[in-house]
N, C-alpha and C positions, 0 to 999 in steps of 0.2 A: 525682418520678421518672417517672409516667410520661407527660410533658409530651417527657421526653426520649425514653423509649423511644418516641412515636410521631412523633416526626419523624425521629427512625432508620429509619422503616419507608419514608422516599422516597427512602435510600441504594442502591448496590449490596450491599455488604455485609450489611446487617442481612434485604436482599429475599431473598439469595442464603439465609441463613441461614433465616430461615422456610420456604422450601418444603427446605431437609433435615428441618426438623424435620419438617414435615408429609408427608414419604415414609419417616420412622421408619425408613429402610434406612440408608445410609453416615454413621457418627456422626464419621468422621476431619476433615469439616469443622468443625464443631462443635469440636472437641477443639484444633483449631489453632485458632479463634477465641478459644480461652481465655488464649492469650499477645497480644490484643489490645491497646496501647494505649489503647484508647476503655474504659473503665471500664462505660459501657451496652451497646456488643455483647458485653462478657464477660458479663453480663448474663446478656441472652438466651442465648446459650450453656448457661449451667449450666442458666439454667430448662428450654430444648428438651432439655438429655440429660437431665435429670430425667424428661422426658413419654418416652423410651424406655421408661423402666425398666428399666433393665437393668445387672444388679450386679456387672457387670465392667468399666462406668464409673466407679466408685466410686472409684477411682484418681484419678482427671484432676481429681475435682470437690470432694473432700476438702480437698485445701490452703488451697480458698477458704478457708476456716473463718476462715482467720489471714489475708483480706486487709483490707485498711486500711479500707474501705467497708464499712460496717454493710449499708448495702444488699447487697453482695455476700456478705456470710458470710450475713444470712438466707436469700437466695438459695441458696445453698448444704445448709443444712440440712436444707430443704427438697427439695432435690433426692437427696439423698441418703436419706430416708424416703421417698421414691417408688421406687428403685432397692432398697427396704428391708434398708440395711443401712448400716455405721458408726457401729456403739454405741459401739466404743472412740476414734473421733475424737470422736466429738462430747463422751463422757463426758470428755475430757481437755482438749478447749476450751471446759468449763461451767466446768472449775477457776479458766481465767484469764479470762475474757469478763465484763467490767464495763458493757455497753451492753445495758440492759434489753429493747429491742427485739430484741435480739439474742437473748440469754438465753428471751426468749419463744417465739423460732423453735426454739432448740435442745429447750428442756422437750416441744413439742409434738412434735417432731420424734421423740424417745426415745420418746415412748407409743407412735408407729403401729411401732415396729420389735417384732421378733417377740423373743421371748427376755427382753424387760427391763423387772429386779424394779419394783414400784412404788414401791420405796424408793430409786429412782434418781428418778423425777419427783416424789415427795414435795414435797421442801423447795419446791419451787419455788410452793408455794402460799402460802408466809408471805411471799414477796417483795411490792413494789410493781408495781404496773399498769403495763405489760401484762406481765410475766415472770408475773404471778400467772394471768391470761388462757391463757398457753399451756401453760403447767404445767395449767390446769385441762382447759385439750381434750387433753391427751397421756394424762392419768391418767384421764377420761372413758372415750376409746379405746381403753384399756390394759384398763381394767375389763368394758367391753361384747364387749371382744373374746377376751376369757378369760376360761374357767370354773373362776373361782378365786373364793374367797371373802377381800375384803381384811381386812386388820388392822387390829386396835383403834386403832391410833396414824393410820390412814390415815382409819379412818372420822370420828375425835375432828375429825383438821387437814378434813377436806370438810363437815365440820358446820362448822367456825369461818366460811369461807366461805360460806354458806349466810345466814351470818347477821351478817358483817361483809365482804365482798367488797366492792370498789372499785367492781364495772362491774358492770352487770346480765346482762352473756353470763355473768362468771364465776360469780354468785349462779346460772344457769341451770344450767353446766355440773355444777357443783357438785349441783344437787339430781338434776339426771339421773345424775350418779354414785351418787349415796344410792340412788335408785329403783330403779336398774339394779341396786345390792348388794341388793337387799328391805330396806335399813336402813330401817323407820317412826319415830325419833325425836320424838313428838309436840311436842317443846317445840320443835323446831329449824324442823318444819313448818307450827307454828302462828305461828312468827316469818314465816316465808315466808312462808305467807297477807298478810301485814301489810303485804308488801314494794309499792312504789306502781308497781311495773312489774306491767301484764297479764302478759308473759311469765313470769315467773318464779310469779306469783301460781296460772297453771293447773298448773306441776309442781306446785306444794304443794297445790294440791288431788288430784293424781294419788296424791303420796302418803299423803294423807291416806283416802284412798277413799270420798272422801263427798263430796256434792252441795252446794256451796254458793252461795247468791248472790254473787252479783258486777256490780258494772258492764260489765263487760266481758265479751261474747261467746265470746268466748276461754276464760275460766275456765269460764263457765255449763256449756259445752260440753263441755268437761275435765270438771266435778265430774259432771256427767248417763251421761257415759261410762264414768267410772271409776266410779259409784254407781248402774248404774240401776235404778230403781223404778216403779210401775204411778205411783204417789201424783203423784210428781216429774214422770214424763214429760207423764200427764195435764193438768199447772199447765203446762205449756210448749210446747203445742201451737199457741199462739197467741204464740210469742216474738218480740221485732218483729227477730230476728234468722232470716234461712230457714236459716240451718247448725244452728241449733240446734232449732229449731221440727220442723224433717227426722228430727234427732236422735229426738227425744221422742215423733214418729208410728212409728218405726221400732223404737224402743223398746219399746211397745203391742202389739207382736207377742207377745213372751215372755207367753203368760197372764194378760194385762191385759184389761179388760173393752173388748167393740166396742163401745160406746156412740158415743165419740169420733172413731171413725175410722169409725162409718158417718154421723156427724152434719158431719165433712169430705167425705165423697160425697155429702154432701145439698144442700149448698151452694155456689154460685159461687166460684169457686177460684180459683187459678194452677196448671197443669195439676200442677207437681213436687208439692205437697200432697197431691192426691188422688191420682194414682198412688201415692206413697208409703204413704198409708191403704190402697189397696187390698190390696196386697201383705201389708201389715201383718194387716189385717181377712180374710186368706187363710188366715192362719197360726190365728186366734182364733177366726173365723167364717163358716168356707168357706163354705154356705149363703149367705150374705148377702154373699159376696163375687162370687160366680157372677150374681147379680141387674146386676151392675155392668159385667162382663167384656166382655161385647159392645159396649158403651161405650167402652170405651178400647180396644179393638181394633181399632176404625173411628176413634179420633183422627185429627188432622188433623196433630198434632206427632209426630215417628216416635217419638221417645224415650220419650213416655207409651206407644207401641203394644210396646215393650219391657219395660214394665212389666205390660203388661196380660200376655204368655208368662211373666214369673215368677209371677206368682200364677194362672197358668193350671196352670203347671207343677202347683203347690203343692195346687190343687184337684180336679188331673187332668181338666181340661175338656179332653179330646181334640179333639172340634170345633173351638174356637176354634185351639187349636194349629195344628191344619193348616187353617186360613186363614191364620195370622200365617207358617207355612212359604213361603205363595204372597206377602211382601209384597212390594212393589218395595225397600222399603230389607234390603241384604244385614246391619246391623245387627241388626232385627229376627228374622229367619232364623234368624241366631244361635244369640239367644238363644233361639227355638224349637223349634232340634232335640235331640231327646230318646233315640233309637234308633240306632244303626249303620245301620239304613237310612235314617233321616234324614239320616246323613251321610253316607254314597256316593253320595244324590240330590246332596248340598251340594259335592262334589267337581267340578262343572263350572261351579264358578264363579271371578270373577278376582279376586274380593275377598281379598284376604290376610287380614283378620281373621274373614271366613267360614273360609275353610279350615284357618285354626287352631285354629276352636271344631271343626269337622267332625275333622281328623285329631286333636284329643284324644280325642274320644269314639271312636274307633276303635278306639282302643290296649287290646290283649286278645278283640279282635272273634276269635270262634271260627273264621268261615269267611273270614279274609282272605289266603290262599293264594286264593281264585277272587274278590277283587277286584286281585289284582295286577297285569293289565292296567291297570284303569282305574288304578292309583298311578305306575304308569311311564309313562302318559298324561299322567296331569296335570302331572308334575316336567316331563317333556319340554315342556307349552305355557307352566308358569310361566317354565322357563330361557330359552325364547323370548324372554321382556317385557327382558331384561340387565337388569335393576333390583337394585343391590346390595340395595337392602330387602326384596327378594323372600326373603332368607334364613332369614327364622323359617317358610314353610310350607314352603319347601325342606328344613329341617333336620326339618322331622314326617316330611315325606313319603320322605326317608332313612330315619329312624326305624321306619316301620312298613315300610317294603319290607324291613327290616332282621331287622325279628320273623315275617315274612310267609314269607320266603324264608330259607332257612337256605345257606349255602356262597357263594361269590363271585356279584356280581352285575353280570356281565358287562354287561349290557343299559347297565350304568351308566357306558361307558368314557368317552363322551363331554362328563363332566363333569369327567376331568382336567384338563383343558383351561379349568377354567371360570373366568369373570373374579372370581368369590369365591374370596380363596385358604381361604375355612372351608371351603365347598362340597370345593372339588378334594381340599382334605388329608383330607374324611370318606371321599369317594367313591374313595379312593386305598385307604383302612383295609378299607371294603367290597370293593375289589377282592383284597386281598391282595397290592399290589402298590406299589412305592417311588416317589416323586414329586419332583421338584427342588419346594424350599420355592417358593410364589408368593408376589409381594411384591401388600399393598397398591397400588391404581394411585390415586391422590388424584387430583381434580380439578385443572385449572390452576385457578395461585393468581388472586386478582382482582389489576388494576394496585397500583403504589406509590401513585398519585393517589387510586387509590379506596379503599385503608387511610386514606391522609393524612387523607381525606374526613371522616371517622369519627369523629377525635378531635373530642369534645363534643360528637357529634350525639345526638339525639335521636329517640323517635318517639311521638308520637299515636296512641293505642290508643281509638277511638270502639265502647262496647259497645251492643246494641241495647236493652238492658234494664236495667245497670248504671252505666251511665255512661260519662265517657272516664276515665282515666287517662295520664300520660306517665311514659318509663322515659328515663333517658339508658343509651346504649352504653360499652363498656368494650374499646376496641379494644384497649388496654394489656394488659392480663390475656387477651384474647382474640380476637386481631384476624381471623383467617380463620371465627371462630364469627359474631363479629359483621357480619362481610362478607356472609353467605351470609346473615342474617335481614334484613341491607337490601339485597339484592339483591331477594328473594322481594319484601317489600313493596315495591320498587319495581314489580316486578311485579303486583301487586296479588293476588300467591299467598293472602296470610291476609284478603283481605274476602270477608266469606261463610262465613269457617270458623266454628268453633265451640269452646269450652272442654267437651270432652266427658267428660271427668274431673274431680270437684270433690271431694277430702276436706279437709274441714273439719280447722282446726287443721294444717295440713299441707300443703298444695298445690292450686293449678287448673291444669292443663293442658290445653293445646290445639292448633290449628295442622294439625291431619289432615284433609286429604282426606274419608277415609271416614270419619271422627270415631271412630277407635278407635287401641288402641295400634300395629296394624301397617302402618296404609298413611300414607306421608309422601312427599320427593320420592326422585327414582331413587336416589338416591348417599348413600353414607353420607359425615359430615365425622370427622374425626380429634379427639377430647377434646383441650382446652385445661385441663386441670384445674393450679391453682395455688394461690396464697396467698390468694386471694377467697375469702370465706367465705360459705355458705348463708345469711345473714342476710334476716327480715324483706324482703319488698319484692323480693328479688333472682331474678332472670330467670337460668333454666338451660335446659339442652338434654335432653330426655328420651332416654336411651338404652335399650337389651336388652342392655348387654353393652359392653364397650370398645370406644371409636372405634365406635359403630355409631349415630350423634347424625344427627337429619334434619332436617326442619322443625318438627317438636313441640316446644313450646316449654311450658318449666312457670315457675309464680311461687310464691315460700313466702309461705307464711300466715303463719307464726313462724318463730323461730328454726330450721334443720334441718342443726345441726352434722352431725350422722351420714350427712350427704351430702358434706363437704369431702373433698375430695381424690378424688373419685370420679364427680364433674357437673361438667361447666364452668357457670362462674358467667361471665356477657355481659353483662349489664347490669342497669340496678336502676332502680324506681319511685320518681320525685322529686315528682310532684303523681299525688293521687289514691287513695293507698291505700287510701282506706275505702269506694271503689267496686271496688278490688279482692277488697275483702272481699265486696261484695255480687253477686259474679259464682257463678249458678247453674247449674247442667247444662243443656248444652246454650244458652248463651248465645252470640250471633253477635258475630264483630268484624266489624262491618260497614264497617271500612276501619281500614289502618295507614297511616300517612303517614311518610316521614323528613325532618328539618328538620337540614341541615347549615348547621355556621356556620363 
């Protein structure tokens, strides 16, 4: 399938068709594409009006259900749980739909809609692979997302799964639904222990809530987490794995003895250990942590001088703080202000994730009626930079002029006008005054040649510490996501950057600029979220919020269903994942390259 859909993308048609989708304004194209001839631009069609969302499409894309192409009914279903709504078609083409792939789109499809019993996606777990598959993320969904307690007959049919499922996502999905109920089942979770998949082997240890050995990094990590102990952490402090080894220093904090984590300061290291000890040995043994402080404040690596202001914090060593205020990296800053004066100092600067740590500490500031200058200063020089991403310390600094300033705030007119339609619509609320809705203005789309480019390319990810890895692209599922990440590297935007968020069992992200979650490039891209699933290995786009995807880029560590439907998924790791795994904070890519064929 999507062999086809990406040589559609060097037509007029299917070109013409993407960039509707991607200005999410006039869907009438769209909807006349759906009496296509071509079976793949009807395709894209239902997928793009799906990515509206919007539940007065629901009409146009429903019928698919009943067309002849199994590819287009799941299409369909799919698109119609984004638009979140059509229980009663779908429930009525479960009755007659014999194509198990199908079947599987619709099961999943019934859980994410609002209103529908679990005894609608039930059955669908006794079936064969994959109907059993999508029956088990619908009822997953269904479960996590209401606060209801399931039934004996629900929890009986997710135990059978657990411990006779076909595929190891559904044995996953499965116990994440258990977990998710508090169901502890000992027998069902001791069978899952057993299972020869790591993934599925860490739920069962989650639900078991105890620390068990494993092969696999993954569980160790899981059991330490969900069980932790002075006894445990101490034996794992030296694990030849750093995610879990991190764990187990970090662990030591809760009223564990310093012994360990001043005998990690004692000795040659890798900067993220002893940082981690220190902080730790702040909480257990401030004295002895203060002996250390001045040490990691003068690092060489800014990320340990981040660590040295939380356990600065934690010991109240005021001195050190206010030299970590004066550092050159605006990360450390950060993390060192501590006071409302500390952050009206922090408000002259242009780093976007300074002044989002600055204007949260703000918030309740007693005298911020007389810094209401300086807050209408600064809005004024960020809106300056037009940077769609400028929007999260734009939305504080609304925020607190908001609580600062009681009655209309005139001073604010010239942000009706602004190229953010969130900006204009807040700054319209603030006014007291009515706005023609702003659309989105999306970037031009790249050529048809350089989608076409795409399909089967690849890219080489050289880490300075870790290793390389290679991911292939998914321009089929994501073609203007994937455009814009080999654009950047051809640019050579990501050498040099960094992976500046690492949670274990769950994601590395990276790809920023200022290596934090708020500065990436000018413009935001519009979510491709589809039928790709967060699986293992797979390359998504970090957002704030819908359609607000930049250059950050995150990889799962595991499985991370509870992200489908919600991240676009672009591409995925074909050689290398176990240098994936061994990527540490603050880890450089020290060059992407792209290899088209």
């Amino acid at each position: 399938m999507f062999l086809v859909i990406a040589a559609l993308l060097q037509t007029g048609p299917a070109y013409e068709l993407l960039a509707v989708e991607d200005a999410r304004a006039d869907a009438a194209p769209l909807i006349e594409a759906l009496d296509s001839n071509d079976s793949a631009l009807t395709l894209q069609a239902i997928r793009a009006l799906g990515r509206f969302e919007r539940e007065d499409l629901a009409p146009h894309v429903g019928p698919f259900l009943a067309a002849e192409s199994p590819a287009l009914r799941v299409e369909a279903a799919n698109a119609l749980a984004q638009m979140g709504t059509g229980s009663g078609i779908l429930r009525s083409r479960l009755e007659s739909e014999s194509t198990l792939e199908v079947r599987s789109a619709i099961f999943e499809a019934l859980g994410r809609l609002p209103k529908i019993e679990e005894s609608v996606v039930l059955p669908g777990l006794a079936e064969q692979h994959p109907a059993q598959l999508g029956a088990a993320k619908g009822l997953e969904h269904l479960l996590r997302t209401r606060d209801q307690t399931p039934s004996a007959a629900t929890i009986a049919a997710i135990r059978r799964v657990v411990r006779e499922g076909e595929t190891h996502p559904a044995r996953q999905l499965a116990l994440l639904a258990l977990n998710g109920a508090g169901d502890r089942d000992v027998d069902t979770l001791e069978h899952a222990f057993r299972d020869p998949e790591p993934l599925v082997r860490r739920l069962a240890v989650i639900g078991l809530g105890e620390f068990r050995d494993d092969p696999s990094a993954l569980v160790r990590y899981a059991g330490l987490k969900s069980a932790p102990s002075c006894d445990t952490a101490a034996e794992l402090i030296d694990d030849p794995s750093e995610h879990v080894a991190l764990l187990a220093i970090d662990t030591l904090s809760d009223g564990c003895e310093g012994a360990p984590l001043r005998d990690i300061l004692s000795i040659s290291g890798g900067w993220r250990r002893q940082a981690h000890a220190l902080v730790a040995l702040a909480s257990v043994e401030p004295d002895h942590a203060r002996e250390s402080l001045s040490r990691f404040a003068e690092h060489d690596v800014w990320q340990a001088r981040v660590y040295a202001a939380r356990a600065a914090k934690l010991v109240q060593a005021d001195v050190v703080l206010t030299r970590l205020r004066g550092d050159t990296h605006p990360n450390v800053v950060a993390e060192a202000l501590v006071t409302p004066e500390d952050a009206i100092a922090a408000l002259s600067s242009d780093h976007y994730g300074l002044l989002v740590r600055a204007l949260g500490l703000l918030e309740g500031y007693p005298n911020g009626k007389d810094i209401l200058p300086t807050l209408f200063d600064t809005l004024a020089r960020v809106t300056q930079h037009g940077r769609a991403t400028s929007r999260d310390p734009r939305r504080l600094l609304l925020a607190r002029i908001e609580e600062f300033e009681p009655g209309p705030k005139h001073k604010l007119g010239y942000l009706l006008e602004d190229f953010d339609p969130w900006i204009a619509e807040r700054a319209s609320k603030l006014l007291h005054t009515m706005i023609m809705p702003r659309r989105f203005e999306p970037t031009p789309l790249p050529s048809p040649e350089t989608l076409q480019s795409l399909v089967s390319a690849r890219a080489h990810i050289s880490m300075k510490e870790a290793g390389s890895f290679t991911i292939e692209l998914l321009p089929e599922s994501a073609p203007l996501t994937a455009a814009q990440f080999a654009k950047l590297a051809d640019e050579g935007y990501y050498d040099g950057l960094t992976f500046h968020r690492v949670v274990a069992n769950f994601v590395v992200q990276g790809g920023s600029p200022g290596a934090n979650e708020y500065v990436g490039t000018d413009d935001y891209i519009r979510d491709e979220v589809g039928l790709r699933s967060h699986e293992r290995g797979t390359l998504g786009i970090s957002t704030r919020g819908r359609d607000t995807g930049d250059s950050q880029i995150f990889i799962n560590l595991v499985d991370n269903y509870r992200l489908d439907h919600s991240y676009t998924v672009f591409a995925r790791v074909v050689e290398g994942m176990e240098n994936v795994d061994r990527i540490g904070e603050g880890d450089v890519m020290t060059s992407v390259r792209i290899e088209r064929r």
